[in-house]
ROSE-4610 file (N, C-alpha, C; in Angstrom, 1 decimal, always signed):
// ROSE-4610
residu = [X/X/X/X/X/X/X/X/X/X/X/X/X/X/X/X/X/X/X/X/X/X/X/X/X/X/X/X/X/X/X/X/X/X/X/X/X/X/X/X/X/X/X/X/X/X/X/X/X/X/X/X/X/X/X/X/X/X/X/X/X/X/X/X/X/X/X/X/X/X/X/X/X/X/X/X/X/X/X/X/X/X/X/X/X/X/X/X/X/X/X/X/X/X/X/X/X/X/X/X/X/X/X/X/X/X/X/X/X/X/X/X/X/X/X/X/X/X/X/X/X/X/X/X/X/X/X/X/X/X/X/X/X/X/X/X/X/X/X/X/X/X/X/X/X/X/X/X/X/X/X/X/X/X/X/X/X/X/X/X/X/X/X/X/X/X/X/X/X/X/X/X/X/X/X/X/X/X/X/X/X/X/X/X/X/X/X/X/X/X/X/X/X/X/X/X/X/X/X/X/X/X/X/X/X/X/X/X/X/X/X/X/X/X/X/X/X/X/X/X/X/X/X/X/X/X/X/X/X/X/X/X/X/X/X/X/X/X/X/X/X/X/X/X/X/X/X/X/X/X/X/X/X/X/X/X/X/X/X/X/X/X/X/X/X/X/X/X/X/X/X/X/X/X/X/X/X/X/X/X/X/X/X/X/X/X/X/X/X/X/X/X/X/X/X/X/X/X/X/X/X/X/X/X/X/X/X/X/X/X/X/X/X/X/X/X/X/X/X/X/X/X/X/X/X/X/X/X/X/X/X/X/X/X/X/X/X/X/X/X/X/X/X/X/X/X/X/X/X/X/X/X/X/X/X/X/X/X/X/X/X/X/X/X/X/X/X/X/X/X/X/X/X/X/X/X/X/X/X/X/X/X/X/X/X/X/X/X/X/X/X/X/X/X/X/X/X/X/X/X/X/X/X/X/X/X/X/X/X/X/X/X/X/X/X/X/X/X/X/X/X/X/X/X/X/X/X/X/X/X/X/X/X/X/X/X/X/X/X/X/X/X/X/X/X/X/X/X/X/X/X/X/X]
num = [1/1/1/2/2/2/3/3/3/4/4/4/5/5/5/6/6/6/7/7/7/8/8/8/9/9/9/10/10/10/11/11/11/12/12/12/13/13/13/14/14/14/15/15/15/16/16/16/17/17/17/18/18/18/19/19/19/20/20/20/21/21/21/22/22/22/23/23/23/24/24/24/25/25/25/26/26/26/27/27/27/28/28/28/29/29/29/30/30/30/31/31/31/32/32/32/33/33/33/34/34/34/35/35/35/36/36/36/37/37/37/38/38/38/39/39/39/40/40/40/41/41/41/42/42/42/43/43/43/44/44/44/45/45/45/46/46/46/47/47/47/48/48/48/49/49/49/50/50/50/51/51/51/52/52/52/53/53/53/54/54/54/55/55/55/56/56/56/57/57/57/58/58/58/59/59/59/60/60/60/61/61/61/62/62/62/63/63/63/64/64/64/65/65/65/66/66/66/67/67/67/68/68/68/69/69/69/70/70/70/71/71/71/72/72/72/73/73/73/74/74/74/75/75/75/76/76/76/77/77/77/78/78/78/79/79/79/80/80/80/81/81/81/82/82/82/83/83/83/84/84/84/85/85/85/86/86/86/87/87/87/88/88/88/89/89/89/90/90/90/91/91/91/92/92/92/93/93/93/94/94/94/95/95/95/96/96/96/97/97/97/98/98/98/99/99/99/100/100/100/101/101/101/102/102/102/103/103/103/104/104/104/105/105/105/106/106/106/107/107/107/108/108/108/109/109/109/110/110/110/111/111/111/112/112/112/113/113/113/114/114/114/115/115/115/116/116/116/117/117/117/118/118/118/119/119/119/120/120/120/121/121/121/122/122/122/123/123/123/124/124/124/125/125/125/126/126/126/127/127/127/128/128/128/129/129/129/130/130/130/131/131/131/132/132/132/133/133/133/134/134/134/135/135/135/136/136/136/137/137/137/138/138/138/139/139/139/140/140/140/141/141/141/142/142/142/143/143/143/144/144/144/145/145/145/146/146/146/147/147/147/148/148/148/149/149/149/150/150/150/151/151/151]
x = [+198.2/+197.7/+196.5/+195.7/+194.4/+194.8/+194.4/+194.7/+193.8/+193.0/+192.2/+192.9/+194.0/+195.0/+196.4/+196.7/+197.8/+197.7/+198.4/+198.6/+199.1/+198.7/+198.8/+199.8/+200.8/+201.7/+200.8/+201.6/+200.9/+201.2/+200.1/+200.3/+201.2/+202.0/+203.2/+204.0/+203.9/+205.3/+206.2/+207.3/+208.5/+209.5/+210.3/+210.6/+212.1/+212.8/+214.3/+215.2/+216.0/+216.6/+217.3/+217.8/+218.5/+217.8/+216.7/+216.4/+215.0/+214.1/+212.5/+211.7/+212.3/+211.3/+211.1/+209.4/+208.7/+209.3/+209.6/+210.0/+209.0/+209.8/+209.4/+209.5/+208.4/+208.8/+209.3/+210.5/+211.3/+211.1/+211.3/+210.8/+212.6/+212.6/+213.9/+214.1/+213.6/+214.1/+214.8/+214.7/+215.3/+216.6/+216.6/+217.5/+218.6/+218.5/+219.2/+219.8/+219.6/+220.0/+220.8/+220.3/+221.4/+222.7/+222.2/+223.0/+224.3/+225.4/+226.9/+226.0/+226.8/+226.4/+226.7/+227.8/+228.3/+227.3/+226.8/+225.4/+224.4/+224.1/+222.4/+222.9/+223.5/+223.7/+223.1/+223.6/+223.1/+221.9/+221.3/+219.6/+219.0/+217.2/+216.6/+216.1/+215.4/+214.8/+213.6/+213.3/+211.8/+212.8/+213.1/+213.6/+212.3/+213.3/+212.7/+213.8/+213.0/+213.7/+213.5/+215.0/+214.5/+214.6/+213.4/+213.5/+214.2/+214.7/+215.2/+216.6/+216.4/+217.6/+218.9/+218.4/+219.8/+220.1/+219.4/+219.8/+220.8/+221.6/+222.8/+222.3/+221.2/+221.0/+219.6/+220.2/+219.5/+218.3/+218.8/+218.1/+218.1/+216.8/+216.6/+216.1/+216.1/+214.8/+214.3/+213.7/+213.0/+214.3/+215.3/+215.8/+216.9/+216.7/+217.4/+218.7/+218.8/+220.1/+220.1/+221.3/+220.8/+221.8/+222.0/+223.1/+223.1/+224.2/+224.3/+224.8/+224.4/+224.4/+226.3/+226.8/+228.5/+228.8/+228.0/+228.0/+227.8/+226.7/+226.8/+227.5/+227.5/+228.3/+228.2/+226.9/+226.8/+225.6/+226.3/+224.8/+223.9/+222.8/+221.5/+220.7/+219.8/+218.7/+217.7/+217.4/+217.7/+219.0/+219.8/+220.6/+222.1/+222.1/+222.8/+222.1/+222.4/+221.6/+222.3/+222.9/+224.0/+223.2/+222.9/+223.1/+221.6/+221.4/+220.0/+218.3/+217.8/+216.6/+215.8/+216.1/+215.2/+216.7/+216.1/+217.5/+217.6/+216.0/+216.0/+216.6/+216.4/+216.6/+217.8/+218.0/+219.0/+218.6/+217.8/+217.1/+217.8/+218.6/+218.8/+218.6/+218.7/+218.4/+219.0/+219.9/+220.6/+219.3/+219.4/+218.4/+216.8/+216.7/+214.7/+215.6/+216.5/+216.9/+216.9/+217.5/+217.6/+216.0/+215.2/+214.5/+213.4/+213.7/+213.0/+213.6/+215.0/+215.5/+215.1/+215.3/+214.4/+213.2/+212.7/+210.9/+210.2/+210.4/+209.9/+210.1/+209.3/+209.6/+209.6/+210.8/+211.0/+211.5/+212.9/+213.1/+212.4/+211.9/+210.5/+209.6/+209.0/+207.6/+208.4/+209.8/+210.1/+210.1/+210.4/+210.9/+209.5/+208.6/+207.3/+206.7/+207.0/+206.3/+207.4/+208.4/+209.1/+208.9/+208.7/+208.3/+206.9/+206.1/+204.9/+205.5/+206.5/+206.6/+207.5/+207.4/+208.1/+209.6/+210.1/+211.7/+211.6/+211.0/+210.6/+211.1/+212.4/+212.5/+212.9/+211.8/+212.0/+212.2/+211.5/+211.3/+213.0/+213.5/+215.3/+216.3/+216.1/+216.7/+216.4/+215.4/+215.3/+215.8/+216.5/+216.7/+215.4/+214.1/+212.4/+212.1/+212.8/+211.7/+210.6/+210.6/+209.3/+209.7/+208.7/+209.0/+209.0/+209.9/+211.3/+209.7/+208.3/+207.3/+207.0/+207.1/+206.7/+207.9/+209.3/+210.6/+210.6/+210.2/+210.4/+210.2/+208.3/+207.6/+207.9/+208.0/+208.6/+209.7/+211.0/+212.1/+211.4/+210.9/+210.9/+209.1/+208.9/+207.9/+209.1/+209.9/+210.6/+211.7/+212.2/+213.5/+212.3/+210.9/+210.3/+209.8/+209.7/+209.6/+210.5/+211.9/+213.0/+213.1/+213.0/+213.1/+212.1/+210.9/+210.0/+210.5/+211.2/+211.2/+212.4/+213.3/+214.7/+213.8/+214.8/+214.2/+214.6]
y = [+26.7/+28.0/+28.4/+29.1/+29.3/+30.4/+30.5/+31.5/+33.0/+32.7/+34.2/+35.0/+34.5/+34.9/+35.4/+34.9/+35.2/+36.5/+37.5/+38.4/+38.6/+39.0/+38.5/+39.6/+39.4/+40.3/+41.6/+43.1/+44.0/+43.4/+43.7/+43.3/+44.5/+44.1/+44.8/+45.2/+45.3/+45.7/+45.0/+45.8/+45.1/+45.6/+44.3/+45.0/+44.8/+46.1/+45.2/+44.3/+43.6/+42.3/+42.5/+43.5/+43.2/+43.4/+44.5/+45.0/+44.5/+44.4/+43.7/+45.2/+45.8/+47.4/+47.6/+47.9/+48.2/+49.3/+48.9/+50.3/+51.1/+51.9/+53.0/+53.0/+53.0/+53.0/+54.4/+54.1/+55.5/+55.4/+56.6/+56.2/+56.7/+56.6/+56.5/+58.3/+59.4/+60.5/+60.3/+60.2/+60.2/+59.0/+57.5/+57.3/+57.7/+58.4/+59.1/+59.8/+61.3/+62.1/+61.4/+60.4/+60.1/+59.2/+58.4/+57.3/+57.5/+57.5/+57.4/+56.4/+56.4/+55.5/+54.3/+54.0/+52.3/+51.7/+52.5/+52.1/+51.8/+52.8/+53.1/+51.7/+51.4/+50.1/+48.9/+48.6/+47.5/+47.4/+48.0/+47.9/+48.2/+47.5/+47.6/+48.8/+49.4/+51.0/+50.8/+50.1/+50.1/+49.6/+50.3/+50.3/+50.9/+50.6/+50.8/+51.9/+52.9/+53.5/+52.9/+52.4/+51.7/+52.8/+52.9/+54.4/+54.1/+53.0/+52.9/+53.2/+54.1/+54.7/+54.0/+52.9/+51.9/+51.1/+50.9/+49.7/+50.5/+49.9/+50.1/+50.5/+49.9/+49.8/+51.1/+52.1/+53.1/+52.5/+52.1/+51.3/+49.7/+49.1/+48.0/+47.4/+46.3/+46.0/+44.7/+44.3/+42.8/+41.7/+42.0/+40.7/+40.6/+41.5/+41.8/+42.1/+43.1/+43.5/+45.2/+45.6/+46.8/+47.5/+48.8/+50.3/+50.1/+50.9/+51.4/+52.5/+53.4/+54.9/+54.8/+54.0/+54.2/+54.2/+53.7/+53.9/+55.0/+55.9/+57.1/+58.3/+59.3/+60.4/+60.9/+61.4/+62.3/+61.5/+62.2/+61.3/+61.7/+60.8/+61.0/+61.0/+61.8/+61.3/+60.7/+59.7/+59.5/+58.5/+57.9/+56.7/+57.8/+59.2/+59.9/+60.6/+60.9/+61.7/+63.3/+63.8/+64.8/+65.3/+64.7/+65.4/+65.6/+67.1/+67.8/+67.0/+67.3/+66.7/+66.7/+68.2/+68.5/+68.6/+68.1/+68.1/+69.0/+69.9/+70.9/+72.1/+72.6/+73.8/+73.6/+72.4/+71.9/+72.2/+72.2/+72.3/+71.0/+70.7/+69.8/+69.8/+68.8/+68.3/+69.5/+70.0/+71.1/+72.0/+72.7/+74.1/+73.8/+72.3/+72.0/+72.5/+71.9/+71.8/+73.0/+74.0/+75.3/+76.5/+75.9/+76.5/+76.0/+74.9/+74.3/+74.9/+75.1/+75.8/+77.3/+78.0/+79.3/+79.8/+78.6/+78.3/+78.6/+79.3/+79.6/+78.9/+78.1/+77.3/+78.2/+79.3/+80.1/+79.2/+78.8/+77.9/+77.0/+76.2/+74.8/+75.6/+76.6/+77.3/+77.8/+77.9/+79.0/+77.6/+76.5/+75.3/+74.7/+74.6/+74.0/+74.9/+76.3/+77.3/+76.9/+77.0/+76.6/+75.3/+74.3/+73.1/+73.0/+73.8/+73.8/+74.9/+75.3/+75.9/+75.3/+75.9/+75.3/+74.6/+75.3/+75.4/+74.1/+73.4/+72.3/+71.1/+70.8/+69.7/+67.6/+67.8/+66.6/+64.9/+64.8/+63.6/+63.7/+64.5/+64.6/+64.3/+65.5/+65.6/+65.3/+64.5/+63.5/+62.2/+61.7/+60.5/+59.5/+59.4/+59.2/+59.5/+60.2/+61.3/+61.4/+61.9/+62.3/+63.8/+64.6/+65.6/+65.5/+66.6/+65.8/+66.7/+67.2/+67.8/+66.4/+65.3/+64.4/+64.3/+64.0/+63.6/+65.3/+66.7/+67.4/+67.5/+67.4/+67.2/+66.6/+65.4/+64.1/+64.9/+65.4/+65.7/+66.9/+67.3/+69.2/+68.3/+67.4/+66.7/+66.2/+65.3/+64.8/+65.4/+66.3/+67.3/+67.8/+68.6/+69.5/+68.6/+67.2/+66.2/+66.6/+66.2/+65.8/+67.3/+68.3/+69.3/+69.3/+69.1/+69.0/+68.1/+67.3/+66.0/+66.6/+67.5/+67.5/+68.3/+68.3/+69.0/+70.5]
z = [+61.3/+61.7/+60.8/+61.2/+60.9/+59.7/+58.5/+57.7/+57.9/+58.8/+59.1/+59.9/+60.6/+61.7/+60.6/+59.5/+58.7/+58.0/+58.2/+57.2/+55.9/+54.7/+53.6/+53.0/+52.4/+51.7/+51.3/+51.2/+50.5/+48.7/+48.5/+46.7/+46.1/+45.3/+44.9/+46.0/+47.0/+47.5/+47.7/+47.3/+48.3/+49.4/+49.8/+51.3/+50.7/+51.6/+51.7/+52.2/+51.2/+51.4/+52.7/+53.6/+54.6/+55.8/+55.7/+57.0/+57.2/+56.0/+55.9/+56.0/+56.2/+55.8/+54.3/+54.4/+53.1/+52.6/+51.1/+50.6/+50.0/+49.4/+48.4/+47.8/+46.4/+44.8/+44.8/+44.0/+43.2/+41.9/+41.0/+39.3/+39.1/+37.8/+37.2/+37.0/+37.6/+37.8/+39.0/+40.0/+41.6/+41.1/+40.5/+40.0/+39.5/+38.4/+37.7/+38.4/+39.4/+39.9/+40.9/+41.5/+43.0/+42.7/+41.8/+41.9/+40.5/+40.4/+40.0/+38.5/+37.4/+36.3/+36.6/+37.1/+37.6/+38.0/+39.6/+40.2/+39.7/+38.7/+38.3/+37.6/+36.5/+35.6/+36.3/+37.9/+38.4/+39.3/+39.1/+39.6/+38.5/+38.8/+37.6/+37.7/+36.9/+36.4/+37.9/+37.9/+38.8/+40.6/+40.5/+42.5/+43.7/+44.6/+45.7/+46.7/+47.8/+48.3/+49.9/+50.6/+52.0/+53.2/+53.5/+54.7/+56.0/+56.5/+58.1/+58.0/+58.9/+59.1/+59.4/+60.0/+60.4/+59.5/+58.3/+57.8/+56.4/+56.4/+55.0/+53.6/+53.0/+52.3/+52.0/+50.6/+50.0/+48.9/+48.3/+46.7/+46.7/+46.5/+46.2/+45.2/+43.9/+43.4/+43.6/+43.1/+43.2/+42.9/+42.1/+42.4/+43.6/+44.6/+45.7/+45.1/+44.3/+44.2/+45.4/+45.6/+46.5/+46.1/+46.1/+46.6/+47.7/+48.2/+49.9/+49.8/+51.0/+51.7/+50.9/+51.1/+51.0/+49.2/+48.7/+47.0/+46.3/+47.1/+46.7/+46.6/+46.1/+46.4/+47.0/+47.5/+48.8/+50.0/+50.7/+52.3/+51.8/+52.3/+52.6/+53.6/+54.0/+55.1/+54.8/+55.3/+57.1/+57.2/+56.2/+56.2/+57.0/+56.9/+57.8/+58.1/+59.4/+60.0/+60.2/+60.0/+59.5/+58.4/+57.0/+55.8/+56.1/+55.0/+55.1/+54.8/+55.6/+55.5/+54.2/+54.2/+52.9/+51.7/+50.5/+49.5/+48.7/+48.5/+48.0/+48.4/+49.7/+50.3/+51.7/+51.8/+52.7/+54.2/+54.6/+56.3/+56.5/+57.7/+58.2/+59.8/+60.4/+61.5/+63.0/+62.5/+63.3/+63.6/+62.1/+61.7/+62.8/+62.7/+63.7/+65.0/+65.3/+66.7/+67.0/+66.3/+66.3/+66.6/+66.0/+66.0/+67.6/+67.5/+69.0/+70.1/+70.4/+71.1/+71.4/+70.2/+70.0/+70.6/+70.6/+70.8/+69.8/+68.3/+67.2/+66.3/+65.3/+64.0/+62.8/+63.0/+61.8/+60.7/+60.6/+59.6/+59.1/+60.2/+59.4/+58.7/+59.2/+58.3/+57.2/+57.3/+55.8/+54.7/+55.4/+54.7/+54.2/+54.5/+54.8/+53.5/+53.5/+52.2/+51.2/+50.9/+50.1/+49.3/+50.2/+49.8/+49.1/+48.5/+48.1/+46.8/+46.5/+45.8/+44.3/+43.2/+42.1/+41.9/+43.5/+43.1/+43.8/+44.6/+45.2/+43.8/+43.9/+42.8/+43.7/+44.5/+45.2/+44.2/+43.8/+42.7/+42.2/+41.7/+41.4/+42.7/+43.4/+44.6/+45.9/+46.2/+47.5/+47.6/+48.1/+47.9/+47.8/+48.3/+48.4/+47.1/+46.5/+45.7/+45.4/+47.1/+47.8/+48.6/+48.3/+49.7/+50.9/+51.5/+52.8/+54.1/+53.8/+54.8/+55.9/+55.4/+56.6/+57.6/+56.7/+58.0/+58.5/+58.0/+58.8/+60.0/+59.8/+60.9/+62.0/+61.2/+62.5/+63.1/+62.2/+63.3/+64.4/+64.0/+64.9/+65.8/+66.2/+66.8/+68.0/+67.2/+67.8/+69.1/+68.1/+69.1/+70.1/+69.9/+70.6/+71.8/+71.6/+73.0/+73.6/+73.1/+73.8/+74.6/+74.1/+74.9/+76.1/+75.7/+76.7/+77.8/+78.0/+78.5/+79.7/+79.0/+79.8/+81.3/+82.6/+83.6/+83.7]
């Protein structure tokens, strides 16, 4: 095969060993906070966070060692879809649906200002630690289709 046609790995990244979705670097704050001492012991300091919701696996690092959603102490999103979106302020997937029903994004806008604000401790308490404004969006995008769609 012609190598002009071949796609070339992203440099540094890695994907997870079960599902092949690119992760997310996490730094050793978001470690620390999520993961049990047992856990944290067997992955290296420099992980990865795997975003697909179907696949088992929360934490990865280069030597394919992994955590799973079931290792931890408490759910996460998106690996459940139940526990709160945002880990800061606890908006969960209910509260969008709620508000698309409504027809008002009271709760997302209160969550959306919040999230820009100090008490915002995402890097600790997201499982990404990353802030939870992109999966917001996408869910209250998402539910506000589905509503559109029903007859």
């Amino acid at each position: 095969m012609n190598k002009a046609f071949v796609r070339e790995p992203d440099a540094g990244a890695e994907y997870c060993p079960r599902c092949g979705s690119k992760g997310e670097p996490v730094g050793a704050d978001t470690l620390a906070t999520q993961l049990p001492p047992e856990h944290r012991a067997q992955i290296a300091a420099s992980a990865n966070f795997c975003p697909a919701a179907q696949c088992e696996v929360v934490y990865f690092d280069s030597f394919e060692r992994v955590v799973t959603a079931g290792q931890l102490p408490r759910p996460v999103y998106p690996k459940d879809q139940a526990a709160p979106i945002c880990a800061c302020f606890g908006l969960t997937r209910e509260d969008i649906e709620q508000d698309v029903a409504e027809g008002a994004p009271t709760r997302t806008r209160a969550l959306l200002e919040k999230a820009k604000s100090p008490q915002a401790r995402c890097r600790e308490l997201a499982a990404n630690g990353q802030s939870c404004v992109a999966y917001v969006q996408k869910c209250y995008m998402q539910c506000l289709n589905r509503r559109k769609a029903q007859p």
